[in-house]
Every structure is written in structure tokens, then in C-alpha cells.
C-alpha positions as CSV (number, residue, x, y, z in Angstrom):
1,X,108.7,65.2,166.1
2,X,111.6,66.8,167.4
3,X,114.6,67.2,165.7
4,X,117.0,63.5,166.7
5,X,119.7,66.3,167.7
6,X,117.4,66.8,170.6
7,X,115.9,63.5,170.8
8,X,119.0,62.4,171.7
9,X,121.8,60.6,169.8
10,X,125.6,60.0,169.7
11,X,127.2,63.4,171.0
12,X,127.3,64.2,174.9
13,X,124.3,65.2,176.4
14,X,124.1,69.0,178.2
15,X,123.2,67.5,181.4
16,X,124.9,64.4,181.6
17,X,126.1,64.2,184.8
18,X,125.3,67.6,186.1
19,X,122.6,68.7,188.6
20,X,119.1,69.8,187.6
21,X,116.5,71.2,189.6
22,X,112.7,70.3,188.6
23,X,110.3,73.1,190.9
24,X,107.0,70.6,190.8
25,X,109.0,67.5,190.3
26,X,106.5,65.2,191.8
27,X,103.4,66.3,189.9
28,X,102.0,65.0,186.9
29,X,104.3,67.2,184.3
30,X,107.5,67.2,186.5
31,X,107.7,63.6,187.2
32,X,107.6,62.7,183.0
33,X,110.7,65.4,183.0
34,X,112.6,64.0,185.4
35,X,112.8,60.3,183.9
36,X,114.0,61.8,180.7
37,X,116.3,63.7,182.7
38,X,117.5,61.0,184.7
39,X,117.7,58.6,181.9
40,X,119.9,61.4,180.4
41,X,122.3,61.3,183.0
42,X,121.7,63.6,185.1
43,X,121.6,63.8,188.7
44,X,117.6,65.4,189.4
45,X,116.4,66.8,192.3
46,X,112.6,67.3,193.0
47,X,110.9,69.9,194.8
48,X,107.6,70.1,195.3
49,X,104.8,71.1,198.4
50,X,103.2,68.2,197.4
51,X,99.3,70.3,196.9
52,X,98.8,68.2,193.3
53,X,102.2,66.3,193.1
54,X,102.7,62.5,194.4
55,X,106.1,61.0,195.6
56,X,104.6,57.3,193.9
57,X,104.9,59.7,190.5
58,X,108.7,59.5,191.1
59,X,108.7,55.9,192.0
60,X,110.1,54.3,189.0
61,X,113.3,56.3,189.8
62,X,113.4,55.8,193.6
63,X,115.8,53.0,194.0
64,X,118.2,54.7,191.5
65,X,121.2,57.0,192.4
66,X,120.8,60.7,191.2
67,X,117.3,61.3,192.3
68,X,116.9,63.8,195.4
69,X,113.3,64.3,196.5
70,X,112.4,67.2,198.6
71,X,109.0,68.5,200.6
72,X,109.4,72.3,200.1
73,X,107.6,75.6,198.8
74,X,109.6,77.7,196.5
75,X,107.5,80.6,197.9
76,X,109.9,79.4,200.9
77,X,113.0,80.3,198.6
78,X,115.3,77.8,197.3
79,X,117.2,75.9,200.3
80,X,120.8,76.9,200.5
81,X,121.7,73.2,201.1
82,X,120.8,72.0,197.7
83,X,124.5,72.4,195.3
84,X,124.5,74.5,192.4
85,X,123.0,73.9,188.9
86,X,123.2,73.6,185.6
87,X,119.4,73.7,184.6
88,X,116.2,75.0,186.4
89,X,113.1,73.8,185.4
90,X,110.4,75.4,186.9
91,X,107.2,73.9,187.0
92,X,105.8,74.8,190.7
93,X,101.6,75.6,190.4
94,X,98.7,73.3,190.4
95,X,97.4,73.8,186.5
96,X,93.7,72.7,187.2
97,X,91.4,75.3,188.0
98,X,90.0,72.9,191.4
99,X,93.2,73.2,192.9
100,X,94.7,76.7,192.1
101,X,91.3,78.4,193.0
102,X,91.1,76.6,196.5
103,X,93.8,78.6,197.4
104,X,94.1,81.4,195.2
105,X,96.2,83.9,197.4
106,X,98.9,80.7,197.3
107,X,98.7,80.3,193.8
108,X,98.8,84.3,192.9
109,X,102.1,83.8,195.1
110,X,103.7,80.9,193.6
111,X,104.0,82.7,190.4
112,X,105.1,85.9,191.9
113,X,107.3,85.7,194.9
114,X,108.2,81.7,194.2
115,X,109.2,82.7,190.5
116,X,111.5,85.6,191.6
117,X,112.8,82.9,194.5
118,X,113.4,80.6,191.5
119,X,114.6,82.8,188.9
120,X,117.6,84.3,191.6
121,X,118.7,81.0,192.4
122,X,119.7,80.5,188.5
123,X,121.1,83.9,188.1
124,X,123.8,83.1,191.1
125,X,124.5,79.7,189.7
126,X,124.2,80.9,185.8
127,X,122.0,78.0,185.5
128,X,119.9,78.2,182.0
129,X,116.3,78.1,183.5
130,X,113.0,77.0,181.9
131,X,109.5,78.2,183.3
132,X,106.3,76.5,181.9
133,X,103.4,79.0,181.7
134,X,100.0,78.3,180.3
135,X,97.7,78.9,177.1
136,X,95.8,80.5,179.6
137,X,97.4,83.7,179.6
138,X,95.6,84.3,176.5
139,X,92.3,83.7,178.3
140,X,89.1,83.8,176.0
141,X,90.8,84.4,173.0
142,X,89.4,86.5,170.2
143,X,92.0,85.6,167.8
144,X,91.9,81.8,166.5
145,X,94.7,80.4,166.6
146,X,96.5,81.8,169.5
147,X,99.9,82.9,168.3
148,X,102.9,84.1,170.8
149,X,102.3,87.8,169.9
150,X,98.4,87.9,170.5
151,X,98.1,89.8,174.1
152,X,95.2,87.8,175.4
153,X,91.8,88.3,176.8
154,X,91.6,87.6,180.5
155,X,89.7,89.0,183.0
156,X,92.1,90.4,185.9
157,X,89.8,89.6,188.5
158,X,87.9,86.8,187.9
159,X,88.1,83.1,189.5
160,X,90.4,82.1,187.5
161,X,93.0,85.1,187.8
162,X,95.1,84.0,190.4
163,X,96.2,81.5,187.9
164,X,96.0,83.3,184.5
165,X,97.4,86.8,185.7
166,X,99.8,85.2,188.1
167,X,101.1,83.3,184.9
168,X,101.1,86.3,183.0
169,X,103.2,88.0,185.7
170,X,104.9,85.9,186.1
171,X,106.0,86.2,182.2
172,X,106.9,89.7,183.0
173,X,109.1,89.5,186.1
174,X,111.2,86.7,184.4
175,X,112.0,88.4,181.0
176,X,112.5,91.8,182.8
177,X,114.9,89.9,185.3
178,X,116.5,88.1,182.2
179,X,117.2,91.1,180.0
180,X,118.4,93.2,182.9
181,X,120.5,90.4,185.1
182,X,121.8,88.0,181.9
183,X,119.9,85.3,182.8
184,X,119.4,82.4,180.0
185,X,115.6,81.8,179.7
186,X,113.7,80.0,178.4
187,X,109.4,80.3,178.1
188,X,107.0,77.9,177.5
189,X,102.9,78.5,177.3
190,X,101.5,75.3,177.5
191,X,98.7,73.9,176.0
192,X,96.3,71.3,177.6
193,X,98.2,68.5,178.1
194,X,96.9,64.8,179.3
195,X,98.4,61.3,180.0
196,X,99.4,58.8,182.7
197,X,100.0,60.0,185.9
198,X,97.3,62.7,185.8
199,X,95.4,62.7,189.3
200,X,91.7,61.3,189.5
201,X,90.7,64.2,191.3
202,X,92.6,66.4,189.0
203,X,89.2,68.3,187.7
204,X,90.3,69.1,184.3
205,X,88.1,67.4,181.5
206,X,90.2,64.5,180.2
207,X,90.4,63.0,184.0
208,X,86.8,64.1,184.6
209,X,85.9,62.0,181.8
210,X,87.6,59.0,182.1
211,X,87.3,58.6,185.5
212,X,83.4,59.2,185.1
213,X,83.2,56.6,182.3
214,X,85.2,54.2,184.2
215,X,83.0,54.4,187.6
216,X,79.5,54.2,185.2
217,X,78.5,58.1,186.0
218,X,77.5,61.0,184.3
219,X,79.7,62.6,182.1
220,X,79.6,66.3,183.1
221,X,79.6,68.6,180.3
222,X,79.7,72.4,180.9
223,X,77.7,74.5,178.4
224,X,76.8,73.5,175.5
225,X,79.1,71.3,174.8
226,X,80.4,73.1,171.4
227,X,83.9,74.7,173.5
228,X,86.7,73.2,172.0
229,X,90.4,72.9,173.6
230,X,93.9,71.0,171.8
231,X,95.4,68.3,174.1
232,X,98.5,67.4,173.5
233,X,99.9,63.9,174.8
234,X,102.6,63.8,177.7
235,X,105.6,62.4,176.2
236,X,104.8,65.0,173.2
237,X,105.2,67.6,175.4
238,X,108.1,66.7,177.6
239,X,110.0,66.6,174.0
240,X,108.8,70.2,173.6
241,X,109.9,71.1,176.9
242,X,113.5,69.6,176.7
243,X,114.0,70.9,173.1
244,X,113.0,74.2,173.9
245,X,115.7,74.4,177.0
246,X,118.4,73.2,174.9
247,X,117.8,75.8,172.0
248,X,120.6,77.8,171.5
249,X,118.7,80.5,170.5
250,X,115.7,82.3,172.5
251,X,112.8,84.4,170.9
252,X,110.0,84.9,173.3
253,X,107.1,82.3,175.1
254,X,106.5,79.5,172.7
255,X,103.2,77.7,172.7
256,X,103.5,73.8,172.8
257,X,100.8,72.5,172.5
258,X,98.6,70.2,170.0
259,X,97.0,72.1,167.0
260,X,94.1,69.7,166.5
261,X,91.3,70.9,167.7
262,X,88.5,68.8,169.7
263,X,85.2,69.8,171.2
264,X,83.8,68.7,174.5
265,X,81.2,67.0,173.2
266,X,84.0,64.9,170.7
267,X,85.8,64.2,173.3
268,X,82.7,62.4,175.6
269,X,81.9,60.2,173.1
270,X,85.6,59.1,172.2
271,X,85.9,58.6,175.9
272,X,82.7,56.6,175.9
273,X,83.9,54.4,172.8
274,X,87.1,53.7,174.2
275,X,86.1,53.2,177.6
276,X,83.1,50.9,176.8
277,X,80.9,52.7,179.1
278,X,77.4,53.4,179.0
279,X,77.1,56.3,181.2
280,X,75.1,59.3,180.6
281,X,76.1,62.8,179.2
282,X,74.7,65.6,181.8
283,X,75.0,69.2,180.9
284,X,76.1,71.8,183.6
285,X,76.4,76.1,183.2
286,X,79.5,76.8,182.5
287,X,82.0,77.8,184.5
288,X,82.4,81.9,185.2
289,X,85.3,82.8,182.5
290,X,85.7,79.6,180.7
291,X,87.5,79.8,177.3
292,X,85.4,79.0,174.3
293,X,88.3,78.0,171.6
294,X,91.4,76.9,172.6
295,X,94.3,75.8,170.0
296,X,97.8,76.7,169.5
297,X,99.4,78.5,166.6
298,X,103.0,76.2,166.9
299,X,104.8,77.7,163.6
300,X,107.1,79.0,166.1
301,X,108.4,75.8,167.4
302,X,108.5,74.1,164.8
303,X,110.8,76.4,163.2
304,X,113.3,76.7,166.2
305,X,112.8,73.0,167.3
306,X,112.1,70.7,164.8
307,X,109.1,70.0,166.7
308,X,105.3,69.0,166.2
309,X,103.1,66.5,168.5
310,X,103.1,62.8,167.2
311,X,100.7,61.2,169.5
312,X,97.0,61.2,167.5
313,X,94.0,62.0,170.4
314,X,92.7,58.4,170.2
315,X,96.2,57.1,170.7
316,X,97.5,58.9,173.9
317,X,93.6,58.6,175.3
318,X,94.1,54.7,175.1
319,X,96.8,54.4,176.7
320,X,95.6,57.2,179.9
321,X,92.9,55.1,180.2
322,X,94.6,52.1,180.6
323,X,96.2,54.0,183.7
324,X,93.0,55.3,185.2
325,X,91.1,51.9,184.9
326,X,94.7,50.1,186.5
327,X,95.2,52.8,189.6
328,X,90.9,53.0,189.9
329,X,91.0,49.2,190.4
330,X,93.6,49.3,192.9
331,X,91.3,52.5,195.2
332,X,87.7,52.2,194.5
333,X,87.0,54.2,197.0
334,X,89.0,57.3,195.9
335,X,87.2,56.4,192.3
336,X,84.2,57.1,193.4
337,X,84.9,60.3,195.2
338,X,86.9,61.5,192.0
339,X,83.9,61.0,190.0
340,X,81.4,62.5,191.9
């Protein structure tokens, strides 16, 4: 795990009463960051267009002081009104390839216009600023592991290039725009990542699954079955995240991510087992540009931070279904849509 410098102990904490901004603080990542942020001290404010984030994700911390919630679009800018800051975390895009392909011009924009919005806001208040980007900028990989200097393999225009290309962009304009204006970054290429607070209708395979299981239909498996990906457990990676912002030093992107490895057809019949459920596997083509291997090289960080996931697969899965079965219970209804 990470290094207990990081973790947190006796010395004062960077943000302690300071203001951070969280871009996406409603959604399933952003949320997890800003209770560690709050519970650190610091005063957080949220903004997010609410497309994939939820203001219930936030609720824990809604009758407490330094919380400040706000409906906005960084492609919008960041408003004036809001004070300076010390941080910026950027986390604004929808991550699962239903919603950032049902608008795709929005989500090519995000990560172009609403990351230069995001990344002049820090430069005038010298705020250190995080941006989370995505394993997927390595796209189908030919290299296995994926390590921070392999270039990728992605298909510039392809259905899933709004997302991988706009995060790869996005990559570019911020380390040009740091190395030129002075501005402390700080890169992160995410690997998939799972836990409470995920949406039913998400559409990425851990929810699909679950949520499937839970409601007694078919689990829908793409291909063959045999196309592996790494997930790494929530609270794993909001460790990762903070660690990485508070390193002093900066060498590049770092993957975070989980290096074990687990195929699709693995991770049905763990589902399955820990769910109880009897539902059929179905097999569907698979999707137009969909990765075959997926798994982090993480040598990196665990070199600058101390860090390495601690959360085993059937571990963190037992605990997110616990949350699907608890929020499907309380909406039936939107179960069964979400599982459809």
C-alpha cells in the first residue's frame, strides 16, 4: 500500500484547510476523492454536469461544512465566483464507453477545450493540478504489460476515439502547457477500476455483471470470452491518486491500476459464485475496437509512491455487490432496465 507518509499520519496535511477543486466530483471516482479530501481537512468543491455523476454520491458529506456542490460544464470554463486553489483534480468525462459514445462530439470536447479551461484556472492560481487519463490511451496493446513509455495502439477514428484520442490529447495539451507555463502536474492513466457507487446503468463489465446476476438475467459476454482486463478496487485507487498529487517529484503519466490479470469469462463465474445466481452466460460479437489484454506495468509507482493495490478481486467484488443488491432493492424498476 501506499507509503503511511501519504496515508496520512502525524505531520500537517497539504490541504488542510485549503480549497480543492474536484472537476467530476459527483461521479463514481470523484465522490471517493472528495471524502478523503474532506476527512483531510479540506474545504471541497464539486463540479460536475451531472451526465454519469449523482449528487446522493456526495451525500455522506452533505450536512458537513466545507463541501460546495456545483451543476457546471468545464467546457463552460471555470466560474469566476469559485475562490482560488490550492489543488485541482480533474476528473470531468464519463469513463464507460455507453455514455462517452452517446455523445461523442461532448466527450472529444471535454478533454480538449474543458482540459485547457481546467488547466488555466491552475496556472493563475499556481494550484498543483492532477488529471486522471485512461489505460485506454494505449488502446489494443501489442506490448503486455502496458508500461508508461509504450505509445499505444488506437484507432483515431473508431467509436471509441472520442474517448481514447481525446484522452490522449488531452495528455499532450497539459504537459505542453506545463513545461511551457510552470504549471505543477501531475498524470494519471487509470486502469479499470470498480466499487460502490458505480452506476447500474454504468455499462462497463463489473456493473453489467452484477447487476445481471442480481436481477436473474443473462450474463452478456462479448467474444469469446478469453479478453482479459485488471480491476483495481476504489479505495486502492483513490490512494494512488492522492499519493501521486502529493509526490514531490513528477516523471511522466503513471499507470495505477491492478496488475492481476482476469478474463471475462473468470470474472462471470466469480460473479455468479458470489452473487448466488443462477443466471445464464450468453455470448455477444464483440464490440468494434475492443482491447484484447489489458494490465498495467506499475513499477513506476511503486517506486515513486510506495504504492501497490491491496484489495484481492474477490474481496472488493464482495463488498460492490453488497451495494448493488442494497440500492437494486431500494429501485427495482431501474434494476431491471440496467440489466437489460
Amino acid at each position: 500500500m501506499v507509503r503511511e507518509s501519504l496515508a496520512g499520519d502525524d505531520r500537517p496535511c497539504p490541504v488542510h484547510g485549503r480549497n480543492v477543486l474536484i472537476t467530476g466530483g459527483a461521479g463514481f471516482l470523484g465522490s471517493h476523492l472528495a471524502d478523503v479530501l474532506h476527512a483531510r481537512g479540506a474545504h471541497v468543491f464539486c463540479l460536475d454536469n451531472f451526465l454519469t455523476g449523482q449528487a446522493s454520491n456526495l451525500a455522506g458529506l452533505h450536512a458537513q461544512e466545507r463541501l460546495t456542490l456545483l451543476r457546471h460544464d468545464i467546457i463552460d470554463g471555470i466560474p469566476d465566483t469559485l475562490p482560488p486553489f490550492a489543488e485541482i483534480y480533474n476528473l470531468a468525462c464519463a469513463a464507460s464507453p455507453v455514455h462517452y459514445q452517446a455523445d461523442p462530439v461532448s466527450t472529444a470536447l471535454v478533454n480538449s477545450v474543458g482540459v485547457l479551461n481546467v488547466v488555466r484556472r491552475a496556472e493563475r492560481d499556481g494550484a498543483r493540478l492532477f488529471h486522471a487519463s485512461t489505460s485506454e490511451v494505449y488502446g489494443d496493446p501489442e506490448i503486455h504489460p502496458q508500461p508508461e513509455h509504450y505509445r499505444g495502439n488506437v484507432n483515431p477514428a473508431g467509436p471509441r476515439s472520442c474517448y481514447d484520442e481525446g484522452k490522449r490529447f488531452a495528455e499532450t495539451l497539459l504537459t505542453d502547457f506545463a513545461r511551457t507555463r510552470g504549471v505543477t502536474l501531475r498524470i494519471a492513466r487509470i486502469f479499470n477500476t470498480y466499487g460502490p457507487r458505480m452506476r447500474p446503468d454504468d455499462g462497463r463489465v463489473v456493473s453489467n455483471f452484477i447487476v445481471q446476476a442480481l436481477c436473474g438475467t443473462p450474463l452478456t459476454v462479448y467474444g469469446d470470452g478469453k479478453q482479459t482486463r485488471s480491476f483495481c478496487y476504489v479505495d486502492d485507487l483513490i490512494c494512488g491518486l492522492t499519493a501521486l498529487m502529493a509526490s514531490p517529484t513528477e516523471e511522466g503519466p503513471v499507470n495505477l491500476g491492478n496488475p492481476a490479470e482476469c478474463s471475462m469469462e473468470e470474472l462471470a463465474a466469480l460473479i455468479l459464485e458470489l452473487t448466488g445466481s443462477r443466471s445464464p452466460v450468453v455470448r455477444l460479437p464483440l464490440p468494434a475496437d475492443d482491447p484484447q489484454r489489458r494490465r498495467p506495468d506499475i513499477s513506476k509507482a511503486e517506486r515513486l509512491l510506495g504504492w501497490r493495490p491491496a484489495t484481492s478481486l474477490h474481496d472488493g467484488l464482495i463488498s460492490t455487490v453488497a451495494y448493488f443488491d442494497r440500492i437494486l432493492r431500494d429501485n427495482p424498476l431501474d434494476a431491471l432496465r440496467a440489466a437489460e
